[in-house]
OpenMM code with the backbone's topology and positions (N, CA, C; nanometers):
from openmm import Vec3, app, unit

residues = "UNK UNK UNK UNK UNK UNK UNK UNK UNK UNK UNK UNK UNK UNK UNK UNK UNK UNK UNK UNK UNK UNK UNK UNK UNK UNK UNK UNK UNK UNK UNK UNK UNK UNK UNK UNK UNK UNK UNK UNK UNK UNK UNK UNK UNK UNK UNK UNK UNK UNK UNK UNK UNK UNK UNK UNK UNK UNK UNK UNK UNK UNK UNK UNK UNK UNK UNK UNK UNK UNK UNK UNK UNK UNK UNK UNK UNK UNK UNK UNK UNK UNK UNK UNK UNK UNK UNK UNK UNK UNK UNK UNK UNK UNK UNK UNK UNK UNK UNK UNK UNK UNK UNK UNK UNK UNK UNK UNK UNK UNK UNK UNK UNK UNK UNK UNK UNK UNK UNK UNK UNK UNK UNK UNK UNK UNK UNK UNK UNK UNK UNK UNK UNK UNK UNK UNK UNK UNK UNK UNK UNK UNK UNK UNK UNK UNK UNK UNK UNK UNK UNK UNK UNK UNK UNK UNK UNK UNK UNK UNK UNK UNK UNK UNK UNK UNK UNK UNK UNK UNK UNK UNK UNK UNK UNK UNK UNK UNK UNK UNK UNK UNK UNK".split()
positions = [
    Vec3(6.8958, 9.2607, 11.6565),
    Vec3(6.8014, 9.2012, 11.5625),
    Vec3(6.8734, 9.1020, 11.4730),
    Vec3(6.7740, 9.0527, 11.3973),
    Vec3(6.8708, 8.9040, 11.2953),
    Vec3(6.8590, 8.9788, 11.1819),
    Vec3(6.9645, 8.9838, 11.1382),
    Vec3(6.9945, 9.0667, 11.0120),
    Vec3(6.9384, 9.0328, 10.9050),
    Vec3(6.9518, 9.0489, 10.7872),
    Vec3(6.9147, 8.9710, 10.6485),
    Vec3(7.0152, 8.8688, 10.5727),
    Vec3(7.1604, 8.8722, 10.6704),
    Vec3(7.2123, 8.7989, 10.6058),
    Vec3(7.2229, 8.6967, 10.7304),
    Vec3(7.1486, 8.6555, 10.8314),
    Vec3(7.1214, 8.5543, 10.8769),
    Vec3(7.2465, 8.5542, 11.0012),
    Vec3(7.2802, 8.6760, 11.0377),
    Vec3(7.3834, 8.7450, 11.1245),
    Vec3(7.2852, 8.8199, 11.2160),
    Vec3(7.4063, 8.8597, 11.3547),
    Vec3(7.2838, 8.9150, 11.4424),
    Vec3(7.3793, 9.0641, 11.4327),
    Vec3(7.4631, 9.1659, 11.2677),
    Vec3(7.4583, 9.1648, 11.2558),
    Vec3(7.4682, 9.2777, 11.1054),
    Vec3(7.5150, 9.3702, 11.0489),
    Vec3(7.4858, 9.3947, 10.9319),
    Vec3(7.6423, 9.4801, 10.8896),
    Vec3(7.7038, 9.4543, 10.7699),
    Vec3(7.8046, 9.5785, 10.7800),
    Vec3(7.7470, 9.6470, 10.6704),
    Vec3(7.8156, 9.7665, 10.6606),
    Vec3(7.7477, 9.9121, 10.5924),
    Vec3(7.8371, 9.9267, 10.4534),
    Vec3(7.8203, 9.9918, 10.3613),
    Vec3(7.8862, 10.0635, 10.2530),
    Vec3(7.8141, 10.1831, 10.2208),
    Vec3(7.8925, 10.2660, 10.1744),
    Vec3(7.8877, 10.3908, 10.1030),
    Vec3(8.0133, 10.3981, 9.9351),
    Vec3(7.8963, 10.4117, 9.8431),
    Vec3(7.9643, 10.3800, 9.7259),
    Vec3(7.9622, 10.4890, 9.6291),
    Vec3(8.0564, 10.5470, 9.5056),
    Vec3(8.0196, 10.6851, 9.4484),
    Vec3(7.9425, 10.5975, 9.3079),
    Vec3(7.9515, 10.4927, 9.3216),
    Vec3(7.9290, 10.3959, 9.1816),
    Vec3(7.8023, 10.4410, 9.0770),
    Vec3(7.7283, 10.4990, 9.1425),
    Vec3(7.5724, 10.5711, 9.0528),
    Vec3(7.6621, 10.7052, 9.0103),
    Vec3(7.7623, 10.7857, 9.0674),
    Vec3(7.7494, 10.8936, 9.0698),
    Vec3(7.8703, 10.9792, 9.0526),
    Vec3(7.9717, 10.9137, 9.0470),
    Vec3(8.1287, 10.9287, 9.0291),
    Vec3(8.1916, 10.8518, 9.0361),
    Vec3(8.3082, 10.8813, 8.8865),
    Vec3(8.3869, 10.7763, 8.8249),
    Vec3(8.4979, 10.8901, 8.8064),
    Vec3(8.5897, 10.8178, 8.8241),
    Vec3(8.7241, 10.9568, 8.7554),
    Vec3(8.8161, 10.8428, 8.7413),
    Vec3(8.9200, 10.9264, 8.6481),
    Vec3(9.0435, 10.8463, 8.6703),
    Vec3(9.1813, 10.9498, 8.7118),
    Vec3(9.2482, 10.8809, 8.7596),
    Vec3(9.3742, 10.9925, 8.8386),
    Vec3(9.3268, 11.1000, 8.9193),
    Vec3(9.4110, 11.1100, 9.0171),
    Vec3(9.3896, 11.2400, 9.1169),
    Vec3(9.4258, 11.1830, 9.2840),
    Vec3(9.4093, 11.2699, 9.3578),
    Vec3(9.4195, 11.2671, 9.4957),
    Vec3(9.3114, 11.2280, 9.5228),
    Vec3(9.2926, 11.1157, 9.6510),
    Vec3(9.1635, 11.0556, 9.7008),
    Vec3(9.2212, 11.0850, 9.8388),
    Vec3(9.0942, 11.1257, 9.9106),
    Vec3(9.1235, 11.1724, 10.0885),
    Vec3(9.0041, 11.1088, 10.1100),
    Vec3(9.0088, 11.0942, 10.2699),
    Vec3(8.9352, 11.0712, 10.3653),
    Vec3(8.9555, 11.0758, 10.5196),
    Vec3(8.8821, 11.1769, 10.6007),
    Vec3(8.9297, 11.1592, 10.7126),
    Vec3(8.7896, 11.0803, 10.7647),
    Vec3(8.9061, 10.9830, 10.8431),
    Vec3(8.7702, 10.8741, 10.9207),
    Vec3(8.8644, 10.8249, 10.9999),
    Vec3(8.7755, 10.7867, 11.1107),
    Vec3(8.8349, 10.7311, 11.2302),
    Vec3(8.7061, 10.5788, 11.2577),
    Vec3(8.8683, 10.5045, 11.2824),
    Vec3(8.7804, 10.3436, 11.2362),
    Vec3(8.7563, 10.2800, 11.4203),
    Vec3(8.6800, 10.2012, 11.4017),
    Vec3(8.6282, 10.1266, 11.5508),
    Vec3(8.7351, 10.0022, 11.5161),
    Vec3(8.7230, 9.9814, 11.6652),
    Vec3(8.8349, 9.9097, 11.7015),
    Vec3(8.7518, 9.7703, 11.7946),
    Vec3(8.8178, 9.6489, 11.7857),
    Vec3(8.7076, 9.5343, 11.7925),
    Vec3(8.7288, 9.3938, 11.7282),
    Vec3(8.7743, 9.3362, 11.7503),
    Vec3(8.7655, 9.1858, 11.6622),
    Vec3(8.6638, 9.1741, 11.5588),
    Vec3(8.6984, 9.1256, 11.4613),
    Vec3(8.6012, 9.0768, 11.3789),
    Vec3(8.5731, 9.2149, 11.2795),
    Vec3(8.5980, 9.3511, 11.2704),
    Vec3(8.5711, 9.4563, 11.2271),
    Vec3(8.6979, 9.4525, 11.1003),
    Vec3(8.6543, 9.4997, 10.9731),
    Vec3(8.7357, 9.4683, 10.8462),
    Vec3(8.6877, 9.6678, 10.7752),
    Vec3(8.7426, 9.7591, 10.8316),
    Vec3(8.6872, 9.9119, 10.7715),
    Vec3(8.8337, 9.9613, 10.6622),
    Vec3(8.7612, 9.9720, 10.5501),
    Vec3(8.8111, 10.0191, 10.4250),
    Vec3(8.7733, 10.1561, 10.3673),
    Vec3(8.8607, 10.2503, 10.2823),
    Vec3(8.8426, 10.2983, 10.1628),
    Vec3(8.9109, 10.3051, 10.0641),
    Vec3(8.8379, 10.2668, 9.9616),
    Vec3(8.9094, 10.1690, 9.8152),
    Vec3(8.8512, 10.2598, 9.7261),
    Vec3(8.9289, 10.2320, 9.5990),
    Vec3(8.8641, 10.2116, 9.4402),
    Vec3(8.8826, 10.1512, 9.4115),
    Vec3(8.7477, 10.1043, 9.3266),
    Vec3(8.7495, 9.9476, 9.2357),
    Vec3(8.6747, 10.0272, 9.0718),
    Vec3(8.7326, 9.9463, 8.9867),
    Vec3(8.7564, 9.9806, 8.8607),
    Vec3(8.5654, 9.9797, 8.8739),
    Vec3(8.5518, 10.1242, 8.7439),
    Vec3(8.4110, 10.1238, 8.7244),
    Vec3(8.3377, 10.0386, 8.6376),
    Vec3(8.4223, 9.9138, 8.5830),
    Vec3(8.3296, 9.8614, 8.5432),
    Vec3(8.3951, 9.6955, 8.5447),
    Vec3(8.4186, 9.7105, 8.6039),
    Vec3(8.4430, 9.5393, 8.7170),
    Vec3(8.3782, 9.4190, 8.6545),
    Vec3(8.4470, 9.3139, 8.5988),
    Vec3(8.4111, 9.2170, 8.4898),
    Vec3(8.3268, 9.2710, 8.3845),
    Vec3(8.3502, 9.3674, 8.3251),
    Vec3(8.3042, 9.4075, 8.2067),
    Vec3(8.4030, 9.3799, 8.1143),
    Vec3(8.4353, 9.4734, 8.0564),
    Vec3(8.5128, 9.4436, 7.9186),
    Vec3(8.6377, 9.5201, 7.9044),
    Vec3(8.6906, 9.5302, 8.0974),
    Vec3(8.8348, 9.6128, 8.1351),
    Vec3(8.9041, 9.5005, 8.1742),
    Vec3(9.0182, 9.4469, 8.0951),
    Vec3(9.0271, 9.2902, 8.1849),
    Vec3(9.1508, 9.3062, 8.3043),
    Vec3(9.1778, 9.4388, 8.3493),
    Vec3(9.2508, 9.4050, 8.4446),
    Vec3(9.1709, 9.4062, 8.6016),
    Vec3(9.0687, 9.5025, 8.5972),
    Vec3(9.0071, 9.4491, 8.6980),
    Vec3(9.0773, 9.5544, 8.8218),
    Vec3(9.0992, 9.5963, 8.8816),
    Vec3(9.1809, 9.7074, 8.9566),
    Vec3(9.1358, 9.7075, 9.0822),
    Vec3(9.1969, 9.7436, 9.1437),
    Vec3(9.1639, 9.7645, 9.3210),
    Vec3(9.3058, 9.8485, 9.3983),
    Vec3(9.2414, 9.9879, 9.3881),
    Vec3(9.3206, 10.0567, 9.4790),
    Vec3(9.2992, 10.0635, 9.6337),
    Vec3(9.3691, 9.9684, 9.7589),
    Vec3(9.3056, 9.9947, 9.8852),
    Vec3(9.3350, 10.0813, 9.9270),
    Vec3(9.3249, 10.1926, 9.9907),
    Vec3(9.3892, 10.3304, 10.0122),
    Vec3(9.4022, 10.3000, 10.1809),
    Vec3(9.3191, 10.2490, 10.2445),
    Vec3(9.3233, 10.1831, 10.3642),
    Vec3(9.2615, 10.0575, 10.3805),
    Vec3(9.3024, 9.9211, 10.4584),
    Vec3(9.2324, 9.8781, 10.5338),
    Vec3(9.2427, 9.8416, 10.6871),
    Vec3(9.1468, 9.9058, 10.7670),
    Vec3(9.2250, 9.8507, 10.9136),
    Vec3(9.1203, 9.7282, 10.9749),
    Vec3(9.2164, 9.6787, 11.0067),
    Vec3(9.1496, 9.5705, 11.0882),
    Vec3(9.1195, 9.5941, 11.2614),
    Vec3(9.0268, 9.5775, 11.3005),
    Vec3(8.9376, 9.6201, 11.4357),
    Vec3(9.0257, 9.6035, 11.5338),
    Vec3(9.1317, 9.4493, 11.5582),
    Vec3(9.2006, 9.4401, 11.6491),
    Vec3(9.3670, 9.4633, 11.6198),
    Vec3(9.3650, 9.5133, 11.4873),
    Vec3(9.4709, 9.5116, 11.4808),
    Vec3(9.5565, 9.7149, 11.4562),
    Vec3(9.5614, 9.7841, 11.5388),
    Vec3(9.5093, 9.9252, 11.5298),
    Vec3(9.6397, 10.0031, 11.5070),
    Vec3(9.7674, 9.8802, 11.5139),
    Vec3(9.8462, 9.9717, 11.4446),
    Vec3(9.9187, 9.9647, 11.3624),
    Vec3(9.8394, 9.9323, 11.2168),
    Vec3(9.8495, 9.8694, 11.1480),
    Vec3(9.7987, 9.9054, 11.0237),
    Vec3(9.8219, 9.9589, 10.8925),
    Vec3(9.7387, 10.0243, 10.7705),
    Vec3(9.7808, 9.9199, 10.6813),
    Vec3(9.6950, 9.8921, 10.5966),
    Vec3(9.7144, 9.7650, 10.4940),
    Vec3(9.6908, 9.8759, 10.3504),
    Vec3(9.7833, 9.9062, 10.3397),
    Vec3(9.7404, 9.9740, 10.1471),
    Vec3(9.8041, 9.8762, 10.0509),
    Vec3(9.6886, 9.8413, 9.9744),
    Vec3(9.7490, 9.7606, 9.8692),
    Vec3(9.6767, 9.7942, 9.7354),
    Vec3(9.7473, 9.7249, 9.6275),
    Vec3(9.6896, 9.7261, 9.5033),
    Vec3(9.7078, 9.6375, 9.4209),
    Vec3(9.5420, 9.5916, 9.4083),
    Vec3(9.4992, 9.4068, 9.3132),
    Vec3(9.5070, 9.4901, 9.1706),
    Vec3(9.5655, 9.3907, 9.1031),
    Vec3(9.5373, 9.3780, 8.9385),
    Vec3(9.5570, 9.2630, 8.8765),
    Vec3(9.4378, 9.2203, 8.7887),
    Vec3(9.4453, 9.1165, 8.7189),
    Vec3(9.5753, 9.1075, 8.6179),
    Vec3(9.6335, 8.9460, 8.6299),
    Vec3(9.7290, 8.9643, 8.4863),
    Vec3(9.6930, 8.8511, 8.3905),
    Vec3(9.8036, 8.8435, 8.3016),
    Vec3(9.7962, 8.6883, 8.2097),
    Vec3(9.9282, 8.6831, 8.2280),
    Vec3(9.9190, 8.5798, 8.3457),
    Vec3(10.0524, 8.5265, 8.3547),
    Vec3(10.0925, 8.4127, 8.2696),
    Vec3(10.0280, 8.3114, 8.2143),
    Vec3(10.0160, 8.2219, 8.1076),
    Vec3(10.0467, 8.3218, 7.9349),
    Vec3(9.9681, 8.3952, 7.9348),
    Vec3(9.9560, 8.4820, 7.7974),
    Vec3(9.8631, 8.4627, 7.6853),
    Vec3(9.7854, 8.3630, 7.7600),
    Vec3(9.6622, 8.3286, 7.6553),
    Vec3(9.5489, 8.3839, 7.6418),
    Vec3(9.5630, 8.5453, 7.6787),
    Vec3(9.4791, 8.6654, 7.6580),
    Vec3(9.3642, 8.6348, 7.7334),
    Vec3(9.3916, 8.5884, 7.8405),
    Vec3(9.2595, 8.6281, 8.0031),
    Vec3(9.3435, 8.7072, 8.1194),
    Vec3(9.2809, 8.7503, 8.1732),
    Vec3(9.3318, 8.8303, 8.2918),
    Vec3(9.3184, 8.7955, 8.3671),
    Vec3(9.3260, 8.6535, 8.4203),
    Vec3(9.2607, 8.5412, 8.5396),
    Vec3(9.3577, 8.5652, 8.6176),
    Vec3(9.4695, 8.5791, 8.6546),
    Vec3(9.5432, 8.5704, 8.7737),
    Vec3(9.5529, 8.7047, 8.8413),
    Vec3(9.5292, 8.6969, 8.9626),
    Vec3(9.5436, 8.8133, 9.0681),
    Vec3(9.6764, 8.8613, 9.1053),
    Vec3(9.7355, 8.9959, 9.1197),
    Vec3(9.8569, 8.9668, 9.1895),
    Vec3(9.8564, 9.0925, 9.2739),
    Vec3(9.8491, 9.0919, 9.3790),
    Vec3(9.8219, 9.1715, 9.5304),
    Vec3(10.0095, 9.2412, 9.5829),
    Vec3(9.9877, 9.3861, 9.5111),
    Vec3(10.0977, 9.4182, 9.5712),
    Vec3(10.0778, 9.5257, 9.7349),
    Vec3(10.0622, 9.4080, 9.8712),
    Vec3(10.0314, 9.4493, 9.9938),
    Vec3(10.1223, 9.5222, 10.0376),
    Vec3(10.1395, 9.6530, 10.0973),
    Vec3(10.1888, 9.7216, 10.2127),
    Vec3(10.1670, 9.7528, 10.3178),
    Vec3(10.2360, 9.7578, 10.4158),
    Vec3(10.1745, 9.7373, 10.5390),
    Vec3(10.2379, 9.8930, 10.5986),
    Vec3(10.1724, 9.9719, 10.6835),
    Vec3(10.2384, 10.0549, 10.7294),
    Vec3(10.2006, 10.0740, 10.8985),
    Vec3(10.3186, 10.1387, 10.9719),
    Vec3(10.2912, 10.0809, 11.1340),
    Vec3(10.2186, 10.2212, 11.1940),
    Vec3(10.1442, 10.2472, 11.2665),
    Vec3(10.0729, 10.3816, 11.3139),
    Vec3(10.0357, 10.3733, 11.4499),
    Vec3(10.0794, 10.4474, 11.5319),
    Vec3(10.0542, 10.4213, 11.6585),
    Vec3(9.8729, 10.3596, 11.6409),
    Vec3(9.7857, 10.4441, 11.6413),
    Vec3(9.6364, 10.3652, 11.6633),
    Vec3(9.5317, 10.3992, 11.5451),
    Vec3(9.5199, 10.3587, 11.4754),
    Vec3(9.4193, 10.4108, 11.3837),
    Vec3(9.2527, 10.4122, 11.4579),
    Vec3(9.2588, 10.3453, 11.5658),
    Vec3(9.1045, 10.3618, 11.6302),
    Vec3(9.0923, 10.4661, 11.7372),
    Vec3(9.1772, 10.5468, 11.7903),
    Vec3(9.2147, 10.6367, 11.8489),
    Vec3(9.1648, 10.7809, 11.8469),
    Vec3(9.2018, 10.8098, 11.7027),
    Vec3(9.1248, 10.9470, 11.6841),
    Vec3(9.1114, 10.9206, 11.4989),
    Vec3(9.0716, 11.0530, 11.4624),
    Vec3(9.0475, 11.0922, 11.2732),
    Vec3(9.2178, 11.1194, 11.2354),
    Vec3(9.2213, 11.0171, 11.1626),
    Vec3(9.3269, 11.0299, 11.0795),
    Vec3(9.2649, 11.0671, 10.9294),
    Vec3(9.3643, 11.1759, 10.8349),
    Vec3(9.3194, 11.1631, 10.6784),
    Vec3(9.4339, 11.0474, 10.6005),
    Vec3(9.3572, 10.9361, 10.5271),
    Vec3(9.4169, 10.8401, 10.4139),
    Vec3(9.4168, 10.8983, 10.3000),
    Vec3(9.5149, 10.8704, 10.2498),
    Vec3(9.4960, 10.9616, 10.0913),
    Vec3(9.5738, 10.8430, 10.0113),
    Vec3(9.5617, 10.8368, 9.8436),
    Vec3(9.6301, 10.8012, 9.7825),
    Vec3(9.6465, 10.8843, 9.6726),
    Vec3(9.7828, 10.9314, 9.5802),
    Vec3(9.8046, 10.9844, 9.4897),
    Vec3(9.7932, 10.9120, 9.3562),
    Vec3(9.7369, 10.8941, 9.2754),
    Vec3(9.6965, 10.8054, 9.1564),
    Vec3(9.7670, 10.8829, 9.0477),
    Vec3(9.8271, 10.8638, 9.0027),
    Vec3(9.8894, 10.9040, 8.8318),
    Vec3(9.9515, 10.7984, 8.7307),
    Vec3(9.9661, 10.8429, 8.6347),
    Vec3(10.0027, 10.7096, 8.5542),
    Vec3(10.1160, 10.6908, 8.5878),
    Vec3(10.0976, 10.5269, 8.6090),
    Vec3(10.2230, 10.4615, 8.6794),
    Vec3(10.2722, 10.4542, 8.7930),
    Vec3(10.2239, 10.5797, 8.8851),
    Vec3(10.2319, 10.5852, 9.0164),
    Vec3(10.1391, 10.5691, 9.1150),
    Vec3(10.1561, 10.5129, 9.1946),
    Vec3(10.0876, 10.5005, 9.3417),
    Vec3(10.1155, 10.5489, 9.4898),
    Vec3(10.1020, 10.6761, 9.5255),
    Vec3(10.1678, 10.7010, 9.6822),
    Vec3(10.0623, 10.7029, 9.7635),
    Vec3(10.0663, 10.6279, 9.8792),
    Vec3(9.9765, 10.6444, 9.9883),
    Vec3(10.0418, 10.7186, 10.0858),
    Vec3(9.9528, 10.7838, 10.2194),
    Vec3(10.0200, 10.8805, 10.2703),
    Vec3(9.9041, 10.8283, 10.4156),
    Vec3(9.9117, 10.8602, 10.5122),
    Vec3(9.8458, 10.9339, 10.6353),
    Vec3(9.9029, 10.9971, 10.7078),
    Vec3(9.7933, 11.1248, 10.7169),
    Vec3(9.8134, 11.2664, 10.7679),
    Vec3(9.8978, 11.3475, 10.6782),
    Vec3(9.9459, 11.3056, 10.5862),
    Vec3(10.0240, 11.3824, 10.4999),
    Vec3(10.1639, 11.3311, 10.4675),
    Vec3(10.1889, 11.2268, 10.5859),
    Vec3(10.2955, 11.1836, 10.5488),
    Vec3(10.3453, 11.0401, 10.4696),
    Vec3(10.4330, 11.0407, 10.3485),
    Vec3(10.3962, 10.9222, 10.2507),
    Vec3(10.4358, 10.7854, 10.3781),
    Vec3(10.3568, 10.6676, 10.3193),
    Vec3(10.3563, 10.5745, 10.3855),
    Vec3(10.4100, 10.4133, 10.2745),
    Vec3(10.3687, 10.4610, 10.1732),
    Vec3(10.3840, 10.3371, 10.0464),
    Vec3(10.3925, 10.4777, 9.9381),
    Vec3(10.4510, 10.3188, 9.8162),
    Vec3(10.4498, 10.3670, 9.7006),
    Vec3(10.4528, 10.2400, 9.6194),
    Vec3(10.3875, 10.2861, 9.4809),
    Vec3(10.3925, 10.1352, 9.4259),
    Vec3(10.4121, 10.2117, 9.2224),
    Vec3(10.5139, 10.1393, 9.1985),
    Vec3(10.5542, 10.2178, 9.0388),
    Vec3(10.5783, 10.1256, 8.9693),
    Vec3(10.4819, 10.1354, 8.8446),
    Vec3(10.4825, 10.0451, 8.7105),
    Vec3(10.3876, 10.0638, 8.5930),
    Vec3(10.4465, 9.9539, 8.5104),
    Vec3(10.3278, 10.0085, 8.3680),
    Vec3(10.1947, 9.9535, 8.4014),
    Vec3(10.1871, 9.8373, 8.4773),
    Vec3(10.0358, 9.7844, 8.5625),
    Vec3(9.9823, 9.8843, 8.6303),
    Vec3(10.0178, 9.9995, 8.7311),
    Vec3(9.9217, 10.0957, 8.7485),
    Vec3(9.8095, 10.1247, 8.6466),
    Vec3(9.6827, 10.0667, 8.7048),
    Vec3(9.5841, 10.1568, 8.6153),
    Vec3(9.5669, 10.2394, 8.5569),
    Vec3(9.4792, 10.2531, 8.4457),
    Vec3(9.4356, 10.3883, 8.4054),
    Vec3(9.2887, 10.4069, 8.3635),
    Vec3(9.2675, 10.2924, 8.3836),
    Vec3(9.1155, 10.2949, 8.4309),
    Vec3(8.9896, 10.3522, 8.4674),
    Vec3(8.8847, 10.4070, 8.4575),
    Vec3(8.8209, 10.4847, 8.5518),
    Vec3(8.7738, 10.3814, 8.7085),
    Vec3(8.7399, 10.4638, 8.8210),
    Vec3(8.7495, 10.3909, 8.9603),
    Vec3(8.6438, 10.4404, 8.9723),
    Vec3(8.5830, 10.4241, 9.1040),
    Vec3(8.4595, 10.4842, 9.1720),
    Vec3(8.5137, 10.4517, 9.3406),
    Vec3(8.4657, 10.5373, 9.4080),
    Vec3(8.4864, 10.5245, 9.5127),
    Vec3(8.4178, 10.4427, 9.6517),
    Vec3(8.4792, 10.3654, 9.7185),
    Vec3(8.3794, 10.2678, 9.8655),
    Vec3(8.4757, 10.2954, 9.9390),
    Vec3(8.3489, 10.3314, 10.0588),
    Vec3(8.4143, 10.3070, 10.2479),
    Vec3(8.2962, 10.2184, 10.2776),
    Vec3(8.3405, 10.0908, 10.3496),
    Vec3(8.3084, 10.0370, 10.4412),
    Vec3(8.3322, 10.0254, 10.5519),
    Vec3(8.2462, 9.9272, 10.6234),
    Vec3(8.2791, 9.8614, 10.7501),
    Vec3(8.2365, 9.6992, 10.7533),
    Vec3(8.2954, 9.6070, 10.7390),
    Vec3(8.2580, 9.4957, 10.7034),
    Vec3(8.2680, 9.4148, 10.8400),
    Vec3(8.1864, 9.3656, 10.8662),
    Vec3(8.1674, 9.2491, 11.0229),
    Vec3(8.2039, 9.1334, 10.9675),
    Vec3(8.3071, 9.0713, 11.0652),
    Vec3(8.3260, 8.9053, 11.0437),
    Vec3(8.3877, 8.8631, 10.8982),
    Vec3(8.4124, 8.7593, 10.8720),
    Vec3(8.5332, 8.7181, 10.7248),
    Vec3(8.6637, 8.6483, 10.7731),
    Vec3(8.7200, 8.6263, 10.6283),
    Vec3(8.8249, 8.5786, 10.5934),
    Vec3(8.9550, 8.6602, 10.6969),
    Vec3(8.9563, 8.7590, 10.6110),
    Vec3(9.0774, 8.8326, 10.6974),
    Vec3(9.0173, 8.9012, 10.8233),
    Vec3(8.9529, 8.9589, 10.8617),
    Vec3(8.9738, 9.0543, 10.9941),
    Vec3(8.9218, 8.8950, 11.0934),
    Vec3(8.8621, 8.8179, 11.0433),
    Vec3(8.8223, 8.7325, 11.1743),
    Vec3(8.6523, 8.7221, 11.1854),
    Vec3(8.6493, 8.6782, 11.3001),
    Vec3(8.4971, 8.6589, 11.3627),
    Vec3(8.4959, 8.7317, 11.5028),
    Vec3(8.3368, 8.8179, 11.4809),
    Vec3(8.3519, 8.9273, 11.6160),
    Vec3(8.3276, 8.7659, 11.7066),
    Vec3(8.3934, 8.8254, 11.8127),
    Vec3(8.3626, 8.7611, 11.9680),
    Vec3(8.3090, 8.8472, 12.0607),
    Vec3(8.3217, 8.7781, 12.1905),
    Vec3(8.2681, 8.8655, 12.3368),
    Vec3(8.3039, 8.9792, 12.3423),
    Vec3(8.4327, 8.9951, 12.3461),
    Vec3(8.4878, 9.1318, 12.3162),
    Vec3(8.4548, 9.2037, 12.2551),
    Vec3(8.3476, 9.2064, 12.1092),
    Vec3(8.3772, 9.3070, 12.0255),
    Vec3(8.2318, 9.4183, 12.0467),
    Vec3(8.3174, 9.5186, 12.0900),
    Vec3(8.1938, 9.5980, 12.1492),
    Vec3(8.0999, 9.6386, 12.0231),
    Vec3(7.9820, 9.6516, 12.0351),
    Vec3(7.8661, 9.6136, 11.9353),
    Vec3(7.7469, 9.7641, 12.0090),
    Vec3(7.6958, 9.8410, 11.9662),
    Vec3(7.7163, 9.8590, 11.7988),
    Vec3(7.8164, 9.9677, 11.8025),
    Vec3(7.8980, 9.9604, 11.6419),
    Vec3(8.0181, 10.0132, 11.6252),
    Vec3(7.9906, 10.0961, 11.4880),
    Vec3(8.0768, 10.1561, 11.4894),
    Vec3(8.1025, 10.2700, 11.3366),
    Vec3(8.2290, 10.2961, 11.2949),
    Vec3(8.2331, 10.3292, 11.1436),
    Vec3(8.3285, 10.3767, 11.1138),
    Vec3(8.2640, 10.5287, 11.1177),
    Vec3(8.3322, 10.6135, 11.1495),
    Vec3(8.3273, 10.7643, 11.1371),
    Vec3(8.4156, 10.8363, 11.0071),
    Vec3(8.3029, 10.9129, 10.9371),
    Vec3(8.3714, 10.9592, 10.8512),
    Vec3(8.3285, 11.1263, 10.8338),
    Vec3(8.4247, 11.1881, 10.8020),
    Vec3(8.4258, 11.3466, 10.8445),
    Vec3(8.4082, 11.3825, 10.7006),
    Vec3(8.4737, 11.3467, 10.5784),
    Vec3(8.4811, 11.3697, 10.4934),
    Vec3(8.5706, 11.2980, 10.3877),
    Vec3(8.5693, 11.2886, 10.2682),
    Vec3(8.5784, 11.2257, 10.1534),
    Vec3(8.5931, 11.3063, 10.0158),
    Vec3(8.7257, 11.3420, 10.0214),
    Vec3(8.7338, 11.4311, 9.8773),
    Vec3(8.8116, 11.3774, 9.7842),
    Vec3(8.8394, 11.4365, 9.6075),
    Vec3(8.9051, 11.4227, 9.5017),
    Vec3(8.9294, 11.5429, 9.4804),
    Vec3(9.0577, 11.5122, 9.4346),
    Vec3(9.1033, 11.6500, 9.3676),
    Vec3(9.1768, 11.5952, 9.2327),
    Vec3(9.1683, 11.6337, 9.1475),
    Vec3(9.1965, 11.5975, 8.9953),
    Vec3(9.2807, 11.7705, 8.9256),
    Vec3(9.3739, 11.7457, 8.8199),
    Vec3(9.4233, 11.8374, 8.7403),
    Vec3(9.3782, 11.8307, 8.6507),
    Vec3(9.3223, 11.9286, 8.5316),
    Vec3(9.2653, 11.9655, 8.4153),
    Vec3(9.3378, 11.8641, 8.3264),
    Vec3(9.2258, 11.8030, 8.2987),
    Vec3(9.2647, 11.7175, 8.1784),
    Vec3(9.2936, 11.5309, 8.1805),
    Vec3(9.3121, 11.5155, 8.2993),
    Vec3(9.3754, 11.3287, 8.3699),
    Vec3(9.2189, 11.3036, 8.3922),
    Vec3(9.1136, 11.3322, 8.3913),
    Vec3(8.9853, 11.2443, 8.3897),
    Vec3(8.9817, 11.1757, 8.2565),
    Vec3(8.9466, 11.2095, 8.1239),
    Vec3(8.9509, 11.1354, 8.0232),
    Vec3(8.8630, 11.0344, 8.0286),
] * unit.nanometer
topology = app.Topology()
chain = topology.addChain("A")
for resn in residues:
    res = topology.addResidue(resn, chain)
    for name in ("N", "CA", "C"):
        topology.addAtom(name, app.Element.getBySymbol(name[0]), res)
């Protein structure tokens, strides 16, 4: 069918944004991503209140895989700065990691990231994969998204190849937090 965005056609989200906000803790997910050109499947936190009146602006990627690219985990983490110092938070600065995995389209892997102040560890299956340490770690409250995004900038444009229709599979999606780091 022709989608609504004028595509033949649609990618999906699942967001906690009405319904959960935390800050710090363990974020899991076991999901097993489709594999395919043109396929861009994530799970992130993005700051809960995103051009409001938080000016760093935050983005924890806990995964992103790209459809054709399967062995391959992209964890990164955006934060606005003032690199000038004239009190805006306009500049982006993307600290990307890349980690190598035999297939992420293969079977259910669990992504996790460890969030604490100052720290960042990403892990799959349990085992750490990144780490990212500084006073720029957020502290923010987040909310949680998994997608599956068709076509773009980075993953590409589906072609012939890209077998259609596709899913991300997701088994489950938890937080675990210690008494007291919500705030």
């Amino acid at each position: 069918s022709f989608a609504r965005n004028r595509q033949a056609f649609l990618s999906g989200v699942i967001t906690s944004y009405d319904s959960f906000r935390f800050r710090y803790g363990r974020v899991e997910a076991r999901v097993r991503f489709p594999s395919g050109k043109g396929f861009l499947s994530a799970f992130w936190l993005l700051n809960a209140y995103y051009n409001q009146d938080q000016p760093e602006d935050p983005e924890i990627d806990i995964i992103e895989a790209i459809g054709d690219q399967p062995g391959t985990a992209y964890q990164t983490y955006h934060v606005g700065t003032d690199l000038d110092g004239d009190g805006f938070f306009t500049d982006l600065r993307s600290v990307e990691q890349r980690a190598s995995v035999d297939d992420l389209t293969a079977d259910f892997h669990v992504y996790a990231v460890e969030w604490s102040p100052g720290r960042l560890v990403w892990s799959i299956d349990g085992v750490e994969t990144n780490r990212y340490e500084g006073d720029d770690v957020s502290d923010e409250q987040m909310y949680l998204i998994a997608n599956l995004a068709v076509g773009g900038v980075f993953p590409g444009s589906p072609d012939a190849s890209t077998p259609f229709p596709a899913s991300m599979k997701i088994d489950w999606i938890r937080v675990y937090q210690r008494g007291g780091l919500n705030g």
